[in-house]
C-alpha positions as CSV (number, residue, x, y, z in Angstrom):
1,X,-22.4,47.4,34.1
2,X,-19.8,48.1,31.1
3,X,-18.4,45.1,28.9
4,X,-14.9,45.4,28.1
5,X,-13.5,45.5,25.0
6,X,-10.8,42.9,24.2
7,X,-7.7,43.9,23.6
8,X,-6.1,40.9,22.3
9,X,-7.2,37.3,20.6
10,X,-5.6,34.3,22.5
11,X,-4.3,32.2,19.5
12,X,-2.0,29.4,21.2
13,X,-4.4,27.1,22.2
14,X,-5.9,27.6,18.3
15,X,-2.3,27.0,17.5
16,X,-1.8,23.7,19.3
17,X,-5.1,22.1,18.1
18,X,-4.0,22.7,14.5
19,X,-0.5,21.4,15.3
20,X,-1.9,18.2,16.2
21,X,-4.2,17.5,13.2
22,X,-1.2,18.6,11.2
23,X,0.9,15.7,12.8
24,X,-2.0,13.3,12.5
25,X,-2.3,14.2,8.9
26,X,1.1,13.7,8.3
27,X,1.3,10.0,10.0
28,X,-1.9,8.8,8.2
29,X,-0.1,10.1,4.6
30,X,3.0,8.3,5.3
31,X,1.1,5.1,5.9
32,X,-0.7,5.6,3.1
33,X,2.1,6.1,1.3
34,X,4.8,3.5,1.9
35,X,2.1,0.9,3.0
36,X,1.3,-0.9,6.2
37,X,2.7,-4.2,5.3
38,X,6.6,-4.1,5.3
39,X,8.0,-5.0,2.1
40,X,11.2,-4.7,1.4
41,X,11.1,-4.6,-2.9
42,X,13.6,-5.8,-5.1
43,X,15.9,-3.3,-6.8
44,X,16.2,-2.6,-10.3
45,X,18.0,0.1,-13.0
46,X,15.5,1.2,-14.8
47,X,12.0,3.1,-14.2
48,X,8.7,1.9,-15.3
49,X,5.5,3.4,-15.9
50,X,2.6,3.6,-12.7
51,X,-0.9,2.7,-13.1
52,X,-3.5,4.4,-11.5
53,X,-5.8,1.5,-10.2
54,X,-5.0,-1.7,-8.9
55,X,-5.7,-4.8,-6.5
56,X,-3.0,-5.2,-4.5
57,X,-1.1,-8.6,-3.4
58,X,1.8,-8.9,-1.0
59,X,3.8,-11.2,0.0
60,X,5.8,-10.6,3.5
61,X,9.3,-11.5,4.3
62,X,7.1,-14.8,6.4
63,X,5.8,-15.5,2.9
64,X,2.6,-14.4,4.4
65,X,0.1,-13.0,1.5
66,X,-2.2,-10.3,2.0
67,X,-4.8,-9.1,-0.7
68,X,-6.1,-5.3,-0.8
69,X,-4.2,-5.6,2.7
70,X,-5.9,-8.4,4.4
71,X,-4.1,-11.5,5.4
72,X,-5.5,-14.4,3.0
73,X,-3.7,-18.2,1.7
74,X,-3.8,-19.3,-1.5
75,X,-7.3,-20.8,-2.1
76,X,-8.8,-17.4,-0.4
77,X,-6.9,-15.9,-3.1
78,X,-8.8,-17.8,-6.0
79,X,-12.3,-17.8,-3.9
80,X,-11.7,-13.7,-3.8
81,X,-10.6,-13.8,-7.8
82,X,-13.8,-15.1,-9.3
83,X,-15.9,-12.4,-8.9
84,X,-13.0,-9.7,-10.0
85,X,-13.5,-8.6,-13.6
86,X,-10.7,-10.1,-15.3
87,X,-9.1,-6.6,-17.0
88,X,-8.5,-5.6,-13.4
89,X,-4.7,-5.0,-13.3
90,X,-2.9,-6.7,-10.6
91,X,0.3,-5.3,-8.4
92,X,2.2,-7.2,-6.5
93,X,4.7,-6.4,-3.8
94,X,6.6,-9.8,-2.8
95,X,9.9,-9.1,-0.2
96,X,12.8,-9.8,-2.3
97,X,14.0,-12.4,0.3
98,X,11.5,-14.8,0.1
99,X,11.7,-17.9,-2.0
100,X,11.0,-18.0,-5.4
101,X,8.2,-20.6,-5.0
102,X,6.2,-17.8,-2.6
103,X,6.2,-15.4,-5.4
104,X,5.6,-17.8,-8.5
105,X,2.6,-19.4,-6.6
106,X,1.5,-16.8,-6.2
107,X,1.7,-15.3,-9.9
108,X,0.5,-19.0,-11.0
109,X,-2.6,-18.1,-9.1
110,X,-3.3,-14.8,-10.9
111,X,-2.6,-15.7,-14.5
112,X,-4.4,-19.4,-14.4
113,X,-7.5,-16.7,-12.9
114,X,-7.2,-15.6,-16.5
115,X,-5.7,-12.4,-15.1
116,X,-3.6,-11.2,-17.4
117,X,-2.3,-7.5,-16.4
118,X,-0.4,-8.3,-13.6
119,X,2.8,-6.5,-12.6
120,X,5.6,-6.6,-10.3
121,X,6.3,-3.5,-8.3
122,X,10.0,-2.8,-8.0
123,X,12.3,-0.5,-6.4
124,X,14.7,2.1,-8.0
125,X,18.4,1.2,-7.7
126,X,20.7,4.1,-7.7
127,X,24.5,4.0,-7.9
């Protein structure tokens, strides 16, 4: 019996397999990216500089706050605190339309940790 030679490589099913990891890459970088929690960040002029490292808090249009992403209230906030070194640098993403008292709470929470590299993350205003 003779084998056959191909003639040709069928490449489309190769094609779509890669086209699907490409969109499922693409979907976990956006994520990623922009966050799962949405945050809708107050606007201001100027730029300011990123740091590379940080634990996170948000704060939800609810006022909900999550820390590194979780869901947490205030006192899991300080019980999660103690054990962070205190040079960690802290970020926080609060919705701008939620009270005031949500956000400073929230800051008074940080800095009475001893915290004392805490920033506000903001969002570009263009006109």
């Amino acid at each position: 019996m003779e084998e056959k030679e191909f003639d040709y490589i069928n490449v489309i099913p190769f094609i779509d397999v890669m086209l699907v990891l490409l969109t499922i890459v693409l979907m976990t970088s956006t994520f990623m990216a922009s966050g799962i929690i949405p945050v809708e960040l107050p606007r201001v002029v100027g730029r300011h500089e990123k740091v590379l490292r940080t634990d996170l808090v948000e704060i939800d249009n609810r006022g909900y706050i999550y820390y590194q992403g979780k869901y947490i209230n205030l006192s899991g906030l300080k019980s999660k605190l103690k054990d962070t070194p205190k040079d960690t640098p802290f970020l926080i993403r609060a919705d701008r339309n939620i009270p005031l008292q949500n956000f400073v709470e929230v800051l008074d929470t940080i800095k009475t940790m001893g915290f004392r590299k805490v920033s506000l993350q903001t969002e570009e205003f263009i006109k």
